[in-house]
LOMISE-433975 format. One record per residue: residue in three letters; y, z, x negated of N, C-alpha, C in turn. Coordinates in steps of 0.001 Angstrom, whole numbers. Each point is the difference from the previous one (the first is absolute). Layout:
REC code     n_y     n_z     n_x    ca_y    ca_z    ca_x     c_y     c_z     c_x
REC  ALA       Y       Z       X       Y       Z       X       Y       Z       X
...
***
This chain:
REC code     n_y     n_z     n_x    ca_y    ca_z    ca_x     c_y     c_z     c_x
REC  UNK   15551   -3339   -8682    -677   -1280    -191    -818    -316    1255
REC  UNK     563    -826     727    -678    -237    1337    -769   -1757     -38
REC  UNK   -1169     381     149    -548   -1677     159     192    -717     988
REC  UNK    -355   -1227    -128     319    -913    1324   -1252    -861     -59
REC  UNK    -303    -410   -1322    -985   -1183     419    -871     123   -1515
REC  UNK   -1413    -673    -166    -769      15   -1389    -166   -1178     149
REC  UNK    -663   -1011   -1068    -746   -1023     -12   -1391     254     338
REC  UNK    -169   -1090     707   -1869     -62     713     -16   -1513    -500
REC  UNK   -1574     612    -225    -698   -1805    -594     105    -840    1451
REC  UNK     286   -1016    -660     182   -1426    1658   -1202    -212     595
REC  UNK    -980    -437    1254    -762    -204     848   -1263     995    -207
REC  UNK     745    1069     571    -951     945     252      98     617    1889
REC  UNK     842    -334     358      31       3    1314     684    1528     434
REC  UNK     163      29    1286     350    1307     861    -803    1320    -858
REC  UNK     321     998    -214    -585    1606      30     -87     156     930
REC  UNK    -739     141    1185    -776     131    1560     559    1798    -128
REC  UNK    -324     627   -1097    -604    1485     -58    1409     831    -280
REC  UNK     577    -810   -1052    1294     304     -67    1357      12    1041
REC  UNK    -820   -1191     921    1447    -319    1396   -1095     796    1140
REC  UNK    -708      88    -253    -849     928    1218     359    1652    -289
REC  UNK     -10      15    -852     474    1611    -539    1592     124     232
REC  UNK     844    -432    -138    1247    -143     336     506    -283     918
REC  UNK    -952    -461     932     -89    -332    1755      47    1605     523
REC  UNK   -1376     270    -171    -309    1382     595     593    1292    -568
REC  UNK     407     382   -1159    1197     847    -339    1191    -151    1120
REC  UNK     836    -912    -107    1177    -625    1054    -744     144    1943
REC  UNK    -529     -48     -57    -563     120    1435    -190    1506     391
REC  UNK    -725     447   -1305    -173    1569     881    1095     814    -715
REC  UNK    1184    -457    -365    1054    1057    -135     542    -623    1007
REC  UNK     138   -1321     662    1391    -211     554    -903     257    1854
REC  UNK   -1032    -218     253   -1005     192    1412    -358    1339    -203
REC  UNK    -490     803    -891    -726    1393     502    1088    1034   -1124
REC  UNK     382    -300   -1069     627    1336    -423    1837    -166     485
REC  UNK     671   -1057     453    1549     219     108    -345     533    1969
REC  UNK    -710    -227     628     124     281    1542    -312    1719     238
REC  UNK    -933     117    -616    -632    1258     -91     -40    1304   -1600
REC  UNK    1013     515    -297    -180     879   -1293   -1249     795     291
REC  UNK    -818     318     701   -1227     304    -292   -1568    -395    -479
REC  UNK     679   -1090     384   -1509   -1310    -666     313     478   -1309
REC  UNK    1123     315    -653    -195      63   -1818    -443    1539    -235
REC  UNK     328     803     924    -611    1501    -536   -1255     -75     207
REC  UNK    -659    -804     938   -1408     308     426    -615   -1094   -1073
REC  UNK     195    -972    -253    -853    -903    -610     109     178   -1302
REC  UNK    1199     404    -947     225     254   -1464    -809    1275    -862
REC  UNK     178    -475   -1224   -1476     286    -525     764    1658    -670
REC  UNK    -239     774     350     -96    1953     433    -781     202   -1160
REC  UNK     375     436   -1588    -906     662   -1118    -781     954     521
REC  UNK     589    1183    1021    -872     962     534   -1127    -617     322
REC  UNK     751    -485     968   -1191   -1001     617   -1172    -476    -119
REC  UNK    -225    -769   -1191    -512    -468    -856    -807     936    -717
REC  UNK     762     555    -457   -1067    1198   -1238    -369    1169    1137
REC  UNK     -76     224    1165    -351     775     999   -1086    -482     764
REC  UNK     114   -1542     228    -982    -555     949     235      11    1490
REC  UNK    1393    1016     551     273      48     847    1502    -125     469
REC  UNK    -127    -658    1444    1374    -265     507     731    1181     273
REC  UNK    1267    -230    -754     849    1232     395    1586    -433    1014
REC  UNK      67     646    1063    1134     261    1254     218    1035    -457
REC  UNK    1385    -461    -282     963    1191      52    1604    -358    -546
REC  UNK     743     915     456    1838    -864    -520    -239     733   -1651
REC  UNK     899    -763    -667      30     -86   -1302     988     469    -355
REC  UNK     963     946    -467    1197     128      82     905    -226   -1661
REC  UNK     646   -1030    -423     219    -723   -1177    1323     154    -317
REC  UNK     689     294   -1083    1795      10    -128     543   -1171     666
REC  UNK     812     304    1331    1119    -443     632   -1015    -495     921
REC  UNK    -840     220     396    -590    -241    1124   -1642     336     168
REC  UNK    -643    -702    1226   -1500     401     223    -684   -1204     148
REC  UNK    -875    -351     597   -1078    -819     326   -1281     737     365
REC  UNK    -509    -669    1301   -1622     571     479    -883   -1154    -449
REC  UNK    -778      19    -709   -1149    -164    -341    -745    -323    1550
REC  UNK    -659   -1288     177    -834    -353     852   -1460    -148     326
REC  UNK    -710     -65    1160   -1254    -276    -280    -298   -1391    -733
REC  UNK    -948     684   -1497    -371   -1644    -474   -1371    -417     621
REC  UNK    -471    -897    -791   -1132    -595     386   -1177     218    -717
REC  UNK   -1628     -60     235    -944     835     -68    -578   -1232    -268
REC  UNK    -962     137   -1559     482    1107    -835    1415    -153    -585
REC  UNK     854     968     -63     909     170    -950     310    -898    -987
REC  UNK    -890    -380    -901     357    -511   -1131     309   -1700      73
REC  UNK     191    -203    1753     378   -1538    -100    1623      -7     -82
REC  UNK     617    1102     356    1193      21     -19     130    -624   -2279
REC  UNK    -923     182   -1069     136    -704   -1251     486   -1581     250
REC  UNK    -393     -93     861     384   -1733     674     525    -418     953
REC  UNK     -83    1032     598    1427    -774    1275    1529     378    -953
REC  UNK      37     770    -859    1161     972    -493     360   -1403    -824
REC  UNK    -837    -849    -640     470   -1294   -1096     911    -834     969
REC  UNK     187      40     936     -14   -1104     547    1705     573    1354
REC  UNK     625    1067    -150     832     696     408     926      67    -962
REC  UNK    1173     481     205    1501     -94    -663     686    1150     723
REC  UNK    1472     196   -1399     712    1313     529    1269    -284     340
REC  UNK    -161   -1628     463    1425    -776     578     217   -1233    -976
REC  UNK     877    -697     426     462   -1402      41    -300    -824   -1600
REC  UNK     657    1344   -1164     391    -310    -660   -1433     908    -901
REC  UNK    -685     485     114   -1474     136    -411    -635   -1147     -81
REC  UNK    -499    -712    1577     -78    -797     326     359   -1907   -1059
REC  UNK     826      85     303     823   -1164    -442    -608      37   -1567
REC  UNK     267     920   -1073    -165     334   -1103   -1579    -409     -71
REC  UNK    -812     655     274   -1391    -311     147     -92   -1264      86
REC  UNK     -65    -402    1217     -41   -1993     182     474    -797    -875
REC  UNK     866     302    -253     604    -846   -1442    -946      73    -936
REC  UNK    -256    1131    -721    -934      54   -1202   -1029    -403     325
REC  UNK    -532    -167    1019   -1613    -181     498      11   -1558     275
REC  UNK    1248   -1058     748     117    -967    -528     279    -851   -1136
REC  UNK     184     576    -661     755    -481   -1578   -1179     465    -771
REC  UNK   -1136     508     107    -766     544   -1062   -1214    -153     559
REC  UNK    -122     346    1525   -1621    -324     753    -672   -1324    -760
REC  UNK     754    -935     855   -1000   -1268    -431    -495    -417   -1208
REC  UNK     654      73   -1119    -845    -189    -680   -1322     766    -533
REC  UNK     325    1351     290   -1379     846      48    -977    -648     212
REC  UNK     888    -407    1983   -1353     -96     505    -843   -1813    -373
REC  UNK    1293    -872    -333    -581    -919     -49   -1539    -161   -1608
REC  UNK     746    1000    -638   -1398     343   -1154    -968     750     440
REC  UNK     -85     912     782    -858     458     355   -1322    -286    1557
REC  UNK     722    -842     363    -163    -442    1590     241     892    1074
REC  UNK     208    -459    1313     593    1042     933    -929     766     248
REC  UNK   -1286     -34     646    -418    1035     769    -411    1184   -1432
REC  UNK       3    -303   -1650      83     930    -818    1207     793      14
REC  UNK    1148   -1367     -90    1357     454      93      83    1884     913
REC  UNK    -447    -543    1878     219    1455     379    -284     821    -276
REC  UNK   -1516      -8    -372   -1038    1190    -230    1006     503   -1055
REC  UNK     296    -412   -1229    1208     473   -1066     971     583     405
REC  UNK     945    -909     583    1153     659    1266    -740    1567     488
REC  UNK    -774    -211     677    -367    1449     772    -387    1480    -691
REC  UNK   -1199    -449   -1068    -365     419   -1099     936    1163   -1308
REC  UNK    1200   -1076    -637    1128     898    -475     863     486    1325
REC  UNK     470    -367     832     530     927     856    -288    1272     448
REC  UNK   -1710     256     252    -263     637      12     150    1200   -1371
REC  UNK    -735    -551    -857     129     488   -1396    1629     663     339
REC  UNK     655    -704      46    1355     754    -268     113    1273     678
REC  UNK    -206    -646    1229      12    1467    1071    -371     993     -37
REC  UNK   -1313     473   -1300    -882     580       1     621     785   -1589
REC  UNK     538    -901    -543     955     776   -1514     988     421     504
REC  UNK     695     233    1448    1511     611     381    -995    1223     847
REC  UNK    -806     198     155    -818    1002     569    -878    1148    -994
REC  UNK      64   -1050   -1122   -1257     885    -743    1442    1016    -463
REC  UNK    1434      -1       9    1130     284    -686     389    1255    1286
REC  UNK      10    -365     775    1013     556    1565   -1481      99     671
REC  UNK   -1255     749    -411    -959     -41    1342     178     722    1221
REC  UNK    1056    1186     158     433     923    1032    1323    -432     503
REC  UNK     820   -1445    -371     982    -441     546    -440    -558    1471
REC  UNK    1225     314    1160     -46    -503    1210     874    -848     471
REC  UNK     701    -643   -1486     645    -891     356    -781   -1890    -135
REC  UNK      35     137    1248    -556   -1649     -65     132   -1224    -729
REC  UNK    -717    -674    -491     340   -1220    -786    -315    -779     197
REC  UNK     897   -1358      37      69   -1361     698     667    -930   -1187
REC  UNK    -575   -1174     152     323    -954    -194   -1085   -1056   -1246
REC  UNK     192    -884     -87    -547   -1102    -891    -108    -107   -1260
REC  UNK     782     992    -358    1054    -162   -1942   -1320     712    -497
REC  UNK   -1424     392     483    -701     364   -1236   -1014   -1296    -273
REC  UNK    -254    -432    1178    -838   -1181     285     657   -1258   -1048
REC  UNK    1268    -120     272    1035    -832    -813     300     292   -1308
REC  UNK    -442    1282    -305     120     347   -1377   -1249    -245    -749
REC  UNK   -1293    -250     545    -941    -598    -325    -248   -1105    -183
REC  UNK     824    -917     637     308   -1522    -116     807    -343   -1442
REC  UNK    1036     964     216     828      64   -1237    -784     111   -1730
REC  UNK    -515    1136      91   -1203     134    -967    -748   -1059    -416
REC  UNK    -533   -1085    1127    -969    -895     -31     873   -1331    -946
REC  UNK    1039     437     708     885   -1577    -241     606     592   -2083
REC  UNK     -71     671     349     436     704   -1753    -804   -1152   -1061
REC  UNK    -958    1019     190   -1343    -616    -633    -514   -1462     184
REC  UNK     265    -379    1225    -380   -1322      70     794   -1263     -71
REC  UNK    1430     580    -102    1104   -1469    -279    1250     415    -848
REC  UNK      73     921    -522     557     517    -946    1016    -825    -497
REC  UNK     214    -755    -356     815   -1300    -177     281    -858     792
REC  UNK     102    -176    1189     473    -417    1657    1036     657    -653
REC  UNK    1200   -1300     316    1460     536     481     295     675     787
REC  UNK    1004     368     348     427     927    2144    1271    -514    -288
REC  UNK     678    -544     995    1522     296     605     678    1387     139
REC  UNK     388     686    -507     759    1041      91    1509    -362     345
REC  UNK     654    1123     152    1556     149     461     331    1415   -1025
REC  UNK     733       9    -485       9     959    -794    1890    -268     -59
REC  UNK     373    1396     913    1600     -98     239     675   -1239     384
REC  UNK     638    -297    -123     570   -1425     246    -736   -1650    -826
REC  UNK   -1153     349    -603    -430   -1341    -625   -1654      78     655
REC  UNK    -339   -1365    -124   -1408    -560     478    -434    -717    -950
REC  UNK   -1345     769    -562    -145    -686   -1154   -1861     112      72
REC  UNK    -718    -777    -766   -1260    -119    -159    -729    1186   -1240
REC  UNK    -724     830     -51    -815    1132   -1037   -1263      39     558
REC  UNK   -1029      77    -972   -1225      77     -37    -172     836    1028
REC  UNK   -1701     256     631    -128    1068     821    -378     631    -621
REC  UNK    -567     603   -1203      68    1014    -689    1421     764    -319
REC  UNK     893    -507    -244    1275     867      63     346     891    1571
REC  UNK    -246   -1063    1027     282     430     964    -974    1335     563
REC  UNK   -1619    -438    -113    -392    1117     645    -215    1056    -863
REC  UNK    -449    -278   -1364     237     916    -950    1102    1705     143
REC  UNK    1525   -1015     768     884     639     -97    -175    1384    1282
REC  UNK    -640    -983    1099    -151     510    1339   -1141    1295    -303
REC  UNK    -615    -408    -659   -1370    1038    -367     491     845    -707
REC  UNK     696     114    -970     332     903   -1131    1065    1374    1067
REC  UNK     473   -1073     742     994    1490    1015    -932     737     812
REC  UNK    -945    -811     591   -1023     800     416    -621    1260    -274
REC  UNK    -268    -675   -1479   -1143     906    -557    1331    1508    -181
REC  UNK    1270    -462    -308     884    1201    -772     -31     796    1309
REC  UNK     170    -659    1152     750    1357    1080   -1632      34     403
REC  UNK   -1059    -560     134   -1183     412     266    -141    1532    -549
REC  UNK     -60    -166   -1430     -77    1727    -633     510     733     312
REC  UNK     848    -194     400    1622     914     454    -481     309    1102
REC  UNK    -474    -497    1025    -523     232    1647    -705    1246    -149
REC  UNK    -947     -35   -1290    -897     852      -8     775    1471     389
REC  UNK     798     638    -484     807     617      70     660     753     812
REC  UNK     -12   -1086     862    1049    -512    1433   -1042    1135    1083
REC  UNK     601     341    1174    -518     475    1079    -189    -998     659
REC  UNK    -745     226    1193    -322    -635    1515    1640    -773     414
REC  UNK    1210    1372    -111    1040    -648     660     813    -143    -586
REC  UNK    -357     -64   -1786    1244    -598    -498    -431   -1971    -593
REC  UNK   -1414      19     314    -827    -880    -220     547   -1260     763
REC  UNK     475   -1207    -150     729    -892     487    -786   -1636     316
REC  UNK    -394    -801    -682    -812   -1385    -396   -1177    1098    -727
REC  UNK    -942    -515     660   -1183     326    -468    -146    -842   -1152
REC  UNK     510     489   -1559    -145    -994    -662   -1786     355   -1374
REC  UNK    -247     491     658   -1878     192    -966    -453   -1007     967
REC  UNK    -191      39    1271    -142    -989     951      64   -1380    -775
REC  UNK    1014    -377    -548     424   -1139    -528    -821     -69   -1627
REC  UNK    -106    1022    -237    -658    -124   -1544   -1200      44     210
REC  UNK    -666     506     829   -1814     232      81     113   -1761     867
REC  UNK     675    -498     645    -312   -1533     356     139    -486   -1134
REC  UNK    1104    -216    -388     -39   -1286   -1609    -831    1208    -774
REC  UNK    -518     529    -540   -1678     105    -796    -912    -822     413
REC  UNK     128     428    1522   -1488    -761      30     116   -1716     508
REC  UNK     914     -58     125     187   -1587      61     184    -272   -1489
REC  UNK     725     125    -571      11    -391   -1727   -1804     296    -774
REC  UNK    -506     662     361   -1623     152     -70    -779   -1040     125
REC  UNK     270     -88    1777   -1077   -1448     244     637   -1370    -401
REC  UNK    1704    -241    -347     132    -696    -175    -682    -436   -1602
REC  UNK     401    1094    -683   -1119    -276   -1755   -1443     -33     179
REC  UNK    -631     283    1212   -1470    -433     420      22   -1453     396
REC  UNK     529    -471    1027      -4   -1298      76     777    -407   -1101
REC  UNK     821     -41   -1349     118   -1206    -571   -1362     256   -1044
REC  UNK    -643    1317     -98   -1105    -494    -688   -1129    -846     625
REC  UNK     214      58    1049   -1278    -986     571     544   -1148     632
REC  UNK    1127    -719    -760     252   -1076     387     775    -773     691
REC  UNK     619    1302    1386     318    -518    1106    1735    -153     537
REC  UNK     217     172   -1418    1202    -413    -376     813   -1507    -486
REC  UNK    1048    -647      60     189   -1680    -455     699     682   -1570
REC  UNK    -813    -853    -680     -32     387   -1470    1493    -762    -354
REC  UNK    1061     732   -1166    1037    -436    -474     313   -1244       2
REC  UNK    -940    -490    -560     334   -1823     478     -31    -828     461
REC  UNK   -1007     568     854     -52    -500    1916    1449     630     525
REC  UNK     703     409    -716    1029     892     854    1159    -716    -267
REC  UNK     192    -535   -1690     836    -824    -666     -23   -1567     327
REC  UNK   -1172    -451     105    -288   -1600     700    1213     130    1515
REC  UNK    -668     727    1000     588     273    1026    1900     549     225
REC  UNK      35     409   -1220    1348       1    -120    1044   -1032    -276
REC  UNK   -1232    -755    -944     620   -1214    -254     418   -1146    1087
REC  UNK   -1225     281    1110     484    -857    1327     986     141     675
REC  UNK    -205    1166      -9    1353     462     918    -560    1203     587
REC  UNK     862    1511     370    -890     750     508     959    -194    1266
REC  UNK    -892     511    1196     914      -5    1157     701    1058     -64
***
């Protein structure tokens, strides 16, 4: 079930935060991580690392191959945020942006942008920090957006639940609630999440607790903000449908 597009309420304008975030993902994989494979060992976020406090140099040696580990940056723990914002190729990449366009804006347009990031940054982190509390002596690096995005996901659960999505599902294109859709996306999560537990350092593949400790805590604040309001209530949602959604 692959999405393509949701309904958004009409004149709410550009997501600044959402096309600014999808700017700079695409820039520093295609300018600093495709020229140089060491910008991603040195800058990606190292569990040792992390639960050590200190930068570790040294080659890594992994089934069917190695990788050296680079100097990161001081303190350490900014690699939690440069690591959101990195990819493990094209099609990481690509996958991410999609969901983060198709699901960002309206977050952010309920929440406003400069809340919007702090959120963005906030569960990403969170995520990063549930694939660590799991693997704290792993030296395999972790990159990419999908926990940050899985916090968005969470948010958007709770907060539009009944928003259509465009899906593709085998050969047909058809319209389903976003509760079916992310519901569905979350529920695989959570199954191979447990299963990870399990898993070693190198049989360990998609950091997928990563993905479940983000949608918690985005599905969290998203049931915080609709108790305080800052959500467009069902029939502000239904009027607007009635216009037309873009």
């Amino acid at each position: 079930m692959l999405p393509i597009r949701d309904e958004n309420i009409p004149g709410k304008g550009p997501p600044f935060v959402t096309l600014l975030t999808i700017a700079v993902n695409v820039l520093v994989f295609v300018f600093l991580q495709l020229p140089d494979e060491s910008f991603t060992y040195a800058w990606a976020a190292v569990p040792a690392e992390l639960t050590s406090g200190e930068d570790i140099v040294r080659r890594v040696n992994v089934p069917g191959g190695s990788f050296t580990l680079g100097e990161s940056p001081e303190p350490i723990y900014l690699t939690v945020l440069s690591s959101m914002f990195m990819h493990g190729g094209w099609l990481h990449l690509a996958g991410n942006m999609l969901f983060l366009w198709i699901f960002g804006d309206n977050v952010e347009h309920a929440v406003g942008h400069l809340p919007f990031l702090l959120f963005y940054l906030l569960t990403g982190a969170v995520a990063t920090f549930a694939h660590v509390l799991v693997q704290p002596e792993s030296l395999i690096p972790l990159v990419g957006a999908s926990g940050a995005i899985s916090g968005v996901l969470g948010a958007y659960l709770v907060m539009f639940p009944a928003n259509r999505v465009l899906v593709v599902v085998l050969y047909f294109v058809m319209w389903v609630p976003a509760v079916l859709v992310i519901g569905l996306w979350a529920f695989l999560q959570f199954i191979n999440g447990f299963g990870q537990i399990a898993m070693t350092e190198q049989t360990a593949g998609v950091a997928y607790l990563a993905h479940v400790g983000g949608f918690v805590a985005g599905a969290l604040i998203g049931l915080a903000l609709r108790a305080a309001g800052r959500v467009p209530s069902r029939g502000s949602l239904q009027r607007a449908a009635q216009r037309g959604w873009r």
